[in-house]
LUMLOKE-326116 format. One record per residue (C-alpha): residue number from 1; x, y, z; residue in one letter; chain. Coordinates in steps of 0.05 Angstrom, whole numbers, plus 5000, padded with zeros to 4 digits. Each point is the difference from the previous one (the first is absolute). Layout:
LUMLOKE-326116
NODE  seq    xx    yy    zz  type  mol
NODE  NUM     X     Y     Z     A    A
...
***
This chain:
LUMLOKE-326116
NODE  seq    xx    yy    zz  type  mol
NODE    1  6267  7268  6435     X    A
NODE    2  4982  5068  5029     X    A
NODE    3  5037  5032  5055     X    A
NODE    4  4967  4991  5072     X    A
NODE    5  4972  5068  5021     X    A
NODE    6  5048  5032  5048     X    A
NODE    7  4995  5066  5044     X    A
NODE    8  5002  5063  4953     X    A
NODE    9  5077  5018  5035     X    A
NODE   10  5026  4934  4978     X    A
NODE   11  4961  4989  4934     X    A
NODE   12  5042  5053  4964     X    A
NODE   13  5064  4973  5013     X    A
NODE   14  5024  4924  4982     X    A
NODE   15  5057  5018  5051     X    A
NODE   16  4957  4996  5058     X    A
NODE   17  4963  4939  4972     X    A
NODE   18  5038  4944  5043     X    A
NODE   19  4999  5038  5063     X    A
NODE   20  4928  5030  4992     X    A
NODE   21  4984  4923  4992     X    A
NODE   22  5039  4959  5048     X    A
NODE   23  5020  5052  5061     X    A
NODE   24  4952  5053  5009     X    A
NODE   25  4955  5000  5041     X    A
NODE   26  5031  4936  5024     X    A
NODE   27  5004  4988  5080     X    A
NODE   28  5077  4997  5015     X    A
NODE   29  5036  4970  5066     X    A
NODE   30  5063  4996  4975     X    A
NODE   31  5040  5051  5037     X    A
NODE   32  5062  5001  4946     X    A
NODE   33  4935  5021  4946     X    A
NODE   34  4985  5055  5053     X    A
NODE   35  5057  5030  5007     X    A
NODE   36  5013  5005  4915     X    A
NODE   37  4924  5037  5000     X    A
NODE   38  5023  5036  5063     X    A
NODE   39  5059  5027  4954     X    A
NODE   40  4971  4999  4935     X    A
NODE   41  4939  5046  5016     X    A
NODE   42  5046  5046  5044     X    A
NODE   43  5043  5003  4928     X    A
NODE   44  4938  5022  4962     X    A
NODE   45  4987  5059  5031     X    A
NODE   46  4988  5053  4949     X    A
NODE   47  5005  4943  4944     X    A
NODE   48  4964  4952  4961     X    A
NODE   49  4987  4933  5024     X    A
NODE   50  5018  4978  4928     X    A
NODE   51  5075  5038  5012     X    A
NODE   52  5010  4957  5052     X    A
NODE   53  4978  4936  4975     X    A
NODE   54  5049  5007  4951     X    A
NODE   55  5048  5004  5051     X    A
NODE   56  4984  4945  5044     X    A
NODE   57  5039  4937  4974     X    A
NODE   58  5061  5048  5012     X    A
NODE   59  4983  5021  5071     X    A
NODE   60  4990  4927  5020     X    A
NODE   61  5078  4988  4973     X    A
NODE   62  5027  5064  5033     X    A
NODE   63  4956  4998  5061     X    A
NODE   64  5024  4926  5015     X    A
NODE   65  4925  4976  4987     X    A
NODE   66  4978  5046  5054     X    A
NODE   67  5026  4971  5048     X    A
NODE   68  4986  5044  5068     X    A
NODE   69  5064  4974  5040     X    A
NODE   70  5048  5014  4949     X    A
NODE   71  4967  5068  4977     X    A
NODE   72  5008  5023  5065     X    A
NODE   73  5069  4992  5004     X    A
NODE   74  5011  5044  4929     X    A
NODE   75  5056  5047  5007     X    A
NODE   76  5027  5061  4973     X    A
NODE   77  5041  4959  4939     X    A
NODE   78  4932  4963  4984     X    A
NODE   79  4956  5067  5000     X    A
NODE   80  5049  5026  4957     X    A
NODE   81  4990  4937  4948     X    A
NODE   82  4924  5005  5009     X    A
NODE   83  5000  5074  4975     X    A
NODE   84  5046  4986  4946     X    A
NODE   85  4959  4952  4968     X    A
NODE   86  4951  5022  4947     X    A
NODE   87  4960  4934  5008     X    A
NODE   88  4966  5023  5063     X    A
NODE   89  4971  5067  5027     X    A
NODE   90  5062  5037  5017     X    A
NODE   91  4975  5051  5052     X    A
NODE   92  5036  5009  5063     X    A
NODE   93  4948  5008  5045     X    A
NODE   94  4960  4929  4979     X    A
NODE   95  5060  4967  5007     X    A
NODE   96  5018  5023  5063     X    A
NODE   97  4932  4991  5021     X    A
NODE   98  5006  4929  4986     X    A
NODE   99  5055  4984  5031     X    A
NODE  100  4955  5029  5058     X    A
NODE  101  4954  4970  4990     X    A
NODE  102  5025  4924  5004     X    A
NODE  103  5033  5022  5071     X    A
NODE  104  4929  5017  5014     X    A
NODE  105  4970  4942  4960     X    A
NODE  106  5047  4951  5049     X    A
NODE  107  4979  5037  5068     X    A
NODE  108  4930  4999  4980     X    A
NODE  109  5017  4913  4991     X    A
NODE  110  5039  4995  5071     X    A
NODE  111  4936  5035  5029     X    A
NODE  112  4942  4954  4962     X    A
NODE  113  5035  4945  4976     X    A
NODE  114  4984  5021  4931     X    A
NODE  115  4988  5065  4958     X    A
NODE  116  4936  4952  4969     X    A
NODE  117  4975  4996  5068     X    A
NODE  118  4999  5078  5008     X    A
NODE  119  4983  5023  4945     X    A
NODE  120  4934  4960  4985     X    A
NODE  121  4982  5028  5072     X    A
NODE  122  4975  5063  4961     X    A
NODE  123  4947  4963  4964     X    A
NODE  124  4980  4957  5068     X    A
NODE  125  5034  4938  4950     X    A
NODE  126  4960  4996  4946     X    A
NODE  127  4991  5022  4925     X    A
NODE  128  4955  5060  4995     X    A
NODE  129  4965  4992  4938     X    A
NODE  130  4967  5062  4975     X    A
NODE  131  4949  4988  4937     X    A
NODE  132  5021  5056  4960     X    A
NODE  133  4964  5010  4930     X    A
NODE  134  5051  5052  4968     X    A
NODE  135  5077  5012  5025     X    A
NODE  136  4980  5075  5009     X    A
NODE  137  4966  4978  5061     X    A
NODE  138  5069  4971  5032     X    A
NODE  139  5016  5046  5044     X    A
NODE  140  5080  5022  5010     X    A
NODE  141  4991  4994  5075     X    A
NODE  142  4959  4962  5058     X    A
NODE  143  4998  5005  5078     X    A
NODE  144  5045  4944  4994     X    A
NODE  145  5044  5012  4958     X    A
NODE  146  5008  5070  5041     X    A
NODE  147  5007  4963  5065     X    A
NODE  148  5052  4953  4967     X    A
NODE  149  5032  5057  4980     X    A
NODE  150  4998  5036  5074     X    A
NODE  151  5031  4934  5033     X    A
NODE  152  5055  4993  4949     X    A
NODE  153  5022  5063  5006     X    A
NODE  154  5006  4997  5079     X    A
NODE  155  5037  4940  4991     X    A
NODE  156  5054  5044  4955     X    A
NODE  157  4981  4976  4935     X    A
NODE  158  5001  5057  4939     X    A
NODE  159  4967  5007  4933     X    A
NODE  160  4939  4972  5025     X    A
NODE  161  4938  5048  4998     X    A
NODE  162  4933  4978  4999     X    A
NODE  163  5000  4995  4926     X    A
NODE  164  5058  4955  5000     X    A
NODE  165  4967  4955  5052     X    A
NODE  166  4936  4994  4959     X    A
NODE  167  5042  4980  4934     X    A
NODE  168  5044  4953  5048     X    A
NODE  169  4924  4971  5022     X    A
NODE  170  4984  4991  4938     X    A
NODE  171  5059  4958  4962     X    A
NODE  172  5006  4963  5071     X    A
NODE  173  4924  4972  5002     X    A
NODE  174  4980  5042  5057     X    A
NODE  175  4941  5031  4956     X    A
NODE  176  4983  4974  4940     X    A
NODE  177  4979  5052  4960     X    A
NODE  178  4990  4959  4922     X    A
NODE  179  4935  5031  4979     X    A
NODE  180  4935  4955  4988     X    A
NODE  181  5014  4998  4929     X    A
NODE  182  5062  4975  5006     X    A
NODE  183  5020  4921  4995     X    A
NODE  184  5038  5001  5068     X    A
NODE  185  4939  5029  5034     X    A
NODE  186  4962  4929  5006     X    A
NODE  187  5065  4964  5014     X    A
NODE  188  5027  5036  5057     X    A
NODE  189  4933  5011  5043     X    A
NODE  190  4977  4925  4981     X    A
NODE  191  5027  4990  5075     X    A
NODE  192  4996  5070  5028     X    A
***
């Protein structure tokens, strides 16, 4: 049986396979999932999405599943273990940043009752679904993703530029961005 015809970024590598099929692209409002992409796409900076893949299953175990409470309560003994673990991205400033960024991540809850129920505010709650034809028309950035980017920032939140943001959009369901020859395309708009 052939293989179903993916976007050209995930059709290269079987790695991104399960999560090209089952999560992006996918709407999330679960604020525990946030918070991981929060962290995860502030580690990739400057990397490959396939880097830190590879180093997920280990951040969930060493970032106690991402939970925001507990993150922000990381000291200086626990920094220490994070950077001296070659399972994760072991760069000072991300993991400072998300230690920051669950503090932030928690005031941003007290204020809306959720992250989920901020965040989506940036797409007026609702998938935007774009119709692209070839991934070089994705673009790296939107006026949402730069306003996202604006907000977070004021609210003390680092390692998240516009770029960030639209990646973050993008694995949390916020755009969907599968091109029309892809076999997500149909599945996720069937609704949209």
């Amino acid at each position: 049986m052939p293989s179903p015809t993916r976007c050209q970024w995930a059709a290269r590598n079987e790695l991104f396979f399960a999560y090209h099929d089952t999560e992006w692209g996918v709407p999330l409002h679960d604020d525990c999932r946030h918070f991981e992409f929060l962290v995860l796409d502030g580690a990739q900076a400057g990397l490959s999405w396939a880097t830190i893949l590879k180093k997920r299953d280990r951040y969930r175990e060493v970032y106690d599943g991402f939970d925001p409470a507990l993150v922000a309560r990381y000291d200086d003994a626990k920094v220490a273990a994070l950077l001296a673990d070659p399972g994760i991205v072991r760069n000072r400033l991300k993991v400072a940043s998300s230690i920051t960024n669950a503090q932030a991540f928690l005031r941003v809850q007290e204020e809306c009752g959720s992250f989920d129920a901020y965040i989506w505010r940036f797409t007026e709650e609702r998938t935007l679904h774009h119709g692209w034809s070839d991934m070089r028309q994705i673009p790296a950035r939107s006026a949402a993703s730069d306003a996202m980017s604006k907000d977070l920032l004021k609210r003390g939140f680092r390692f998240v530029g516009s770029t960030i943001c639209y990646a973050y959009m993008q694995a949390a369901g916020m755009v969907s961005d599968h091109t029309t020859d892809c076999f997500r395309y149909p599945q996720l708009t069937a609704h949209a």
